[in-house]
Residue frames relative to the residue before (quaternion, step in Angstrom):
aa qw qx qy qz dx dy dz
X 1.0000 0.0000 0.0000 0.0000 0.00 0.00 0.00
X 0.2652 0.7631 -0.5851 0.0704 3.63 -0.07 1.31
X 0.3595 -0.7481 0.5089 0.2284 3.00 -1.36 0.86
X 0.6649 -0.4602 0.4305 0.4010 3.66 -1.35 1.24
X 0.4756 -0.4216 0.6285 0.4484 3.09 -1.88 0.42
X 0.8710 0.2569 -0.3982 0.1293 3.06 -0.76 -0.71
X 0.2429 0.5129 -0.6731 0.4742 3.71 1.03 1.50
X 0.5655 0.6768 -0.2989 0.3644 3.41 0.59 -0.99
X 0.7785 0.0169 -0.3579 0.5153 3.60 0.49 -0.67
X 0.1879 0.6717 -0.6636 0.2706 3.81 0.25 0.90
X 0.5685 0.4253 -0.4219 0.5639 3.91 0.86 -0.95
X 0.7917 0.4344 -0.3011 0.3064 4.02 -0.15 -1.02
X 0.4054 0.6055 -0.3428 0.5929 3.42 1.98 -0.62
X 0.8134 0.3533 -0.3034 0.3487 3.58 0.14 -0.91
X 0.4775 0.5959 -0.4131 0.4963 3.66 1.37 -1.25
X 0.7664 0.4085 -0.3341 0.3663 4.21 -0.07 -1.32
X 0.6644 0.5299 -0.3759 0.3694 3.43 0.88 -0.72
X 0.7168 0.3487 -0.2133 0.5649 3.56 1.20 -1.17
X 0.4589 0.5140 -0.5092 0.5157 3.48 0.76 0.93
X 0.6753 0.5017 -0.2588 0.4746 3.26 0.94 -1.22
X 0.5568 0.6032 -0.3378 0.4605 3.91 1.19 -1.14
X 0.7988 0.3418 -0.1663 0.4664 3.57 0.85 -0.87
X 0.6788 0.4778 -0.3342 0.4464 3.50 0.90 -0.50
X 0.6711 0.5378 -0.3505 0.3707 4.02 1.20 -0.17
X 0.6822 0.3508 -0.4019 0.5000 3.56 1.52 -0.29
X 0.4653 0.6264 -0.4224 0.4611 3.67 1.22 0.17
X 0.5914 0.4061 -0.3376 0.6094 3.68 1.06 -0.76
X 0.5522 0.5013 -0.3995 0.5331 3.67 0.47 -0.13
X 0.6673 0.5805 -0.3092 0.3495 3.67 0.09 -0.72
X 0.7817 0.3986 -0.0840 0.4722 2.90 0.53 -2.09
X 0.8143 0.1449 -0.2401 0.5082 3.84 1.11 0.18
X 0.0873 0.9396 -0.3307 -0.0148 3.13 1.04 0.50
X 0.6242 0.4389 -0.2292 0.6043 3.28 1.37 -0.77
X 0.5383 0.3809 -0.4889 0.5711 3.83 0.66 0.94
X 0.6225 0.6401 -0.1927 0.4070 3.79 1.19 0.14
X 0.1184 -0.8854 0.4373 0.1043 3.40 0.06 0.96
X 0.4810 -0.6632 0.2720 0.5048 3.45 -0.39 0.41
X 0.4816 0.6432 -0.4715 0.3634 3.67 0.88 -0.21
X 0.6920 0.4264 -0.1942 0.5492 3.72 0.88 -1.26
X 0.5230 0.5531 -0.4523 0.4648 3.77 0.83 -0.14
X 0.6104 0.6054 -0.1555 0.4865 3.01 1.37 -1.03
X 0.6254 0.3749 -0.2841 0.6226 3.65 0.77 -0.37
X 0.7966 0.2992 -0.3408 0.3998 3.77 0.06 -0.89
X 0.4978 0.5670 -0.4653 0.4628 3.89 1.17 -0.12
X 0.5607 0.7011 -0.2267 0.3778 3.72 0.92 -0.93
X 0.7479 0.3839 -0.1340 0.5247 3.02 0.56 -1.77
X 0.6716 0.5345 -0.4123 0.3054 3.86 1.00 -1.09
X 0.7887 0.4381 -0.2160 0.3734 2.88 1.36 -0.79
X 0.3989 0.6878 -0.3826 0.4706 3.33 1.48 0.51
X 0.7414 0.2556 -0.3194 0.5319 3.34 1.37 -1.06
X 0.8450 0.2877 -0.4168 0.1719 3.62 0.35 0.33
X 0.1606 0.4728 -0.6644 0.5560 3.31 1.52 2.34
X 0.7710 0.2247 -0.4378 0.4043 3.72 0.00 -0.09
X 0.5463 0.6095 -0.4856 0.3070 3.67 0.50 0.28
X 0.6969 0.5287 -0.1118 0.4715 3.00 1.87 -1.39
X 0.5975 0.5258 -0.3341 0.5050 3.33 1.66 -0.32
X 0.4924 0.5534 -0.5461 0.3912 3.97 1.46 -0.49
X 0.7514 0.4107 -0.3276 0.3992 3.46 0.44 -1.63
X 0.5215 0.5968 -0.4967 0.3537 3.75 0.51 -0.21
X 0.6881 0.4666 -0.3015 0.4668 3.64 1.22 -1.33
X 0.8201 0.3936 -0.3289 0.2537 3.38 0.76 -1.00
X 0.0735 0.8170 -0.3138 0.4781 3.14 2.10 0.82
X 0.7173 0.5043 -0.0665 0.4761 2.44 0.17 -2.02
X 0.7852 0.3356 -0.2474 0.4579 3.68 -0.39 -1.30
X 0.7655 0.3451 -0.3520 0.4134 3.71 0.28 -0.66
X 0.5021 0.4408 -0.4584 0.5860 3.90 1.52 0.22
X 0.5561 0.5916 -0.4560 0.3645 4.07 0.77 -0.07
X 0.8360 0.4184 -0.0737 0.3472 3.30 1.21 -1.27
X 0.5111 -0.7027 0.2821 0.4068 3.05 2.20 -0.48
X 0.4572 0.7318 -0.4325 0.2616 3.19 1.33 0.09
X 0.1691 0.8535 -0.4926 -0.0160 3.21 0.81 0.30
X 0.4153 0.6721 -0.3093 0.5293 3.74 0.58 0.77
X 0.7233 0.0957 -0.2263 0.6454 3.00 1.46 -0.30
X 0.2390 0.7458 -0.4217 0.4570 3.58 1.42 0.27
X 0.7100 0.5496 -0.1025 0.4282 2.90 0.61 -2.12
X 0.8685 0.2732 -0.2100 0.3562 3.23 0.61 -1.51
X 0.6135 0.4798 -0.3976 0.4850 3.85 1.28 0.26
X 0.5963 0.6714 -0.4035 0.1754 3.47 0.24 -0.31
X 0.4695 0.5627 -0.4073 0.5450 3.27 1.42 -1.03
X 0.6571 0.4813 -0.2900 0.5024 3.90 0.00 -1.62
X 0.8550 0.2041 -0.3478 0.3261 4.15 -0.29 -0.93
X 0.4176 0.5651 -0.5369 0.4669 3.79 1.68 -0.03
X 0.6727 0.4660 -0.4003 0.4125 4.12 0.37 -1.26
X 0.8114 0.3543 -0.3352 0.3220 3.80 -0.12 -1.45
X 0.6374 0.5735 -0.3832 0.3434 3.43 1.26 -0.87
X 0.5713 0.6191 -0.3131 0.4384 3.51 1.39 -0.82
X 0.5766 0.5679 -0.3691 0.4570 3.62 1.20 -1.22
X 0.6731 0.5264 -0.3342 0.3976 3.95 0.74 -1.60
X 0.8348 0.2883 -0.2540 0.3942 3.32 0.39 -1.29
X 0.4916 0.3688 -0.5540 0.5616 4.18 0.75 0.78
X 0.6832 0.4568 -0.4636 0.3313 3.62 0.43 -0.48
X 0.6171 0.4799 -0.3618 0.5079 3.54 1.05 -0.98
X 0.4905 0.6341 -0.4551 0.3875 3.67 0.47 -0.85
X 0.6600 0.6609 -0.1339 0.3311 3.06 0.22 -2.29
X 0.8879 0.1279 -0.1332 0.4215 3.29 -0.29 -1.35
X 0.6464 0.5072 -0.4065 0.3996 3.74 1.17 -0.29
X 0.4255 0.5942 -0.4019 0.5517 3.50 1.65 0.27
X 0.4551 0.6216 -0.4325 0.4685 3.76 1.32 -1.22
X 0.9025 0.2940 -0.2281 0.2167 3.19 -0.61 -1.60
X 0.6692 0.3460 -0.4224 0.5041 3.54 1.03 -0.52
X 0.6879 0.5138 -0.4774 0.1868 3.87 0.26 0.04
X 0.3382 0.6870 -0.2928 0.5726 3.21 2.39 0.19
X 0.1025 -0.8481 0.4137 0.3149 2.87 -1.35 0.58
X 0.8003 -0.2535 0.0147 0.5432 3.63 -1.09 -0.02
X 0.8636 0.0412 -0.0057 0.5025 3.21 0.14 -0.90
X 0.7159 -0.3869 0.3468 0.4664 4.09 -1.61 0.29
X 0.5992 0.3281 -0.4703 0.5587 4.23 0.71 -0.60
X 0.7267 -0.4204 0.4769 0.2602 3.66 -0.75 -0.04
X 0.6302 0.5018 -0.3808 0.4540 3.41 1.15 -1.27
């Protein structure tokens, strides 16, 4: 029972997206006062767009490796995609709370 590469890059599909989920309110931080709250608005949006589509890869590749019966490896990812997926979605939470609870710029105004 092997699974195609290209289940395979579902895991790397998901790793870039929840890289991406975290790296857009961080780019927000580090320049915040060049940020309006409207565009905060757009990059909070998108982070969180990419980590529902990170969480939807591992859901598929779930999915495909419950299609084929491998349960053995079922078994052996789940513990690991219940823990990191939890870690993304308080981290994404977390920091896209960061940026709007900041304000616009370094004076306060």
């Amino acid at each position: 029972m092997n699974i195609p590469a290209a289940y395979g890059l579902l895991n790397l599909g998901s790793l870039i997206l929840g890289l991406i989920a975290w790296a857009l309110p961080v780019i927000v931080l580090t320049l915040r006062g060049k940020f309006p709250r409207e565009r905060r608005l757009v990059f909070s949006a998108a982070s969180a767009a990419a980590c529902a589509a990170a969480l939807f890869l591992q859901i598929l590749y779930c999915s495909r490796l419950a299609g084929i019966r491998d349960w053995s490896a079922l078994m052996d990812i789940t513990p690991a995609v219940a823990l990191v997926s939890s870690i993304l979605l308080a981290g994404t939470a977390a920091l896209n709370l960061i940026i709007f609870a900041l304000p616009n710029d370094r004076n306060g105004k």
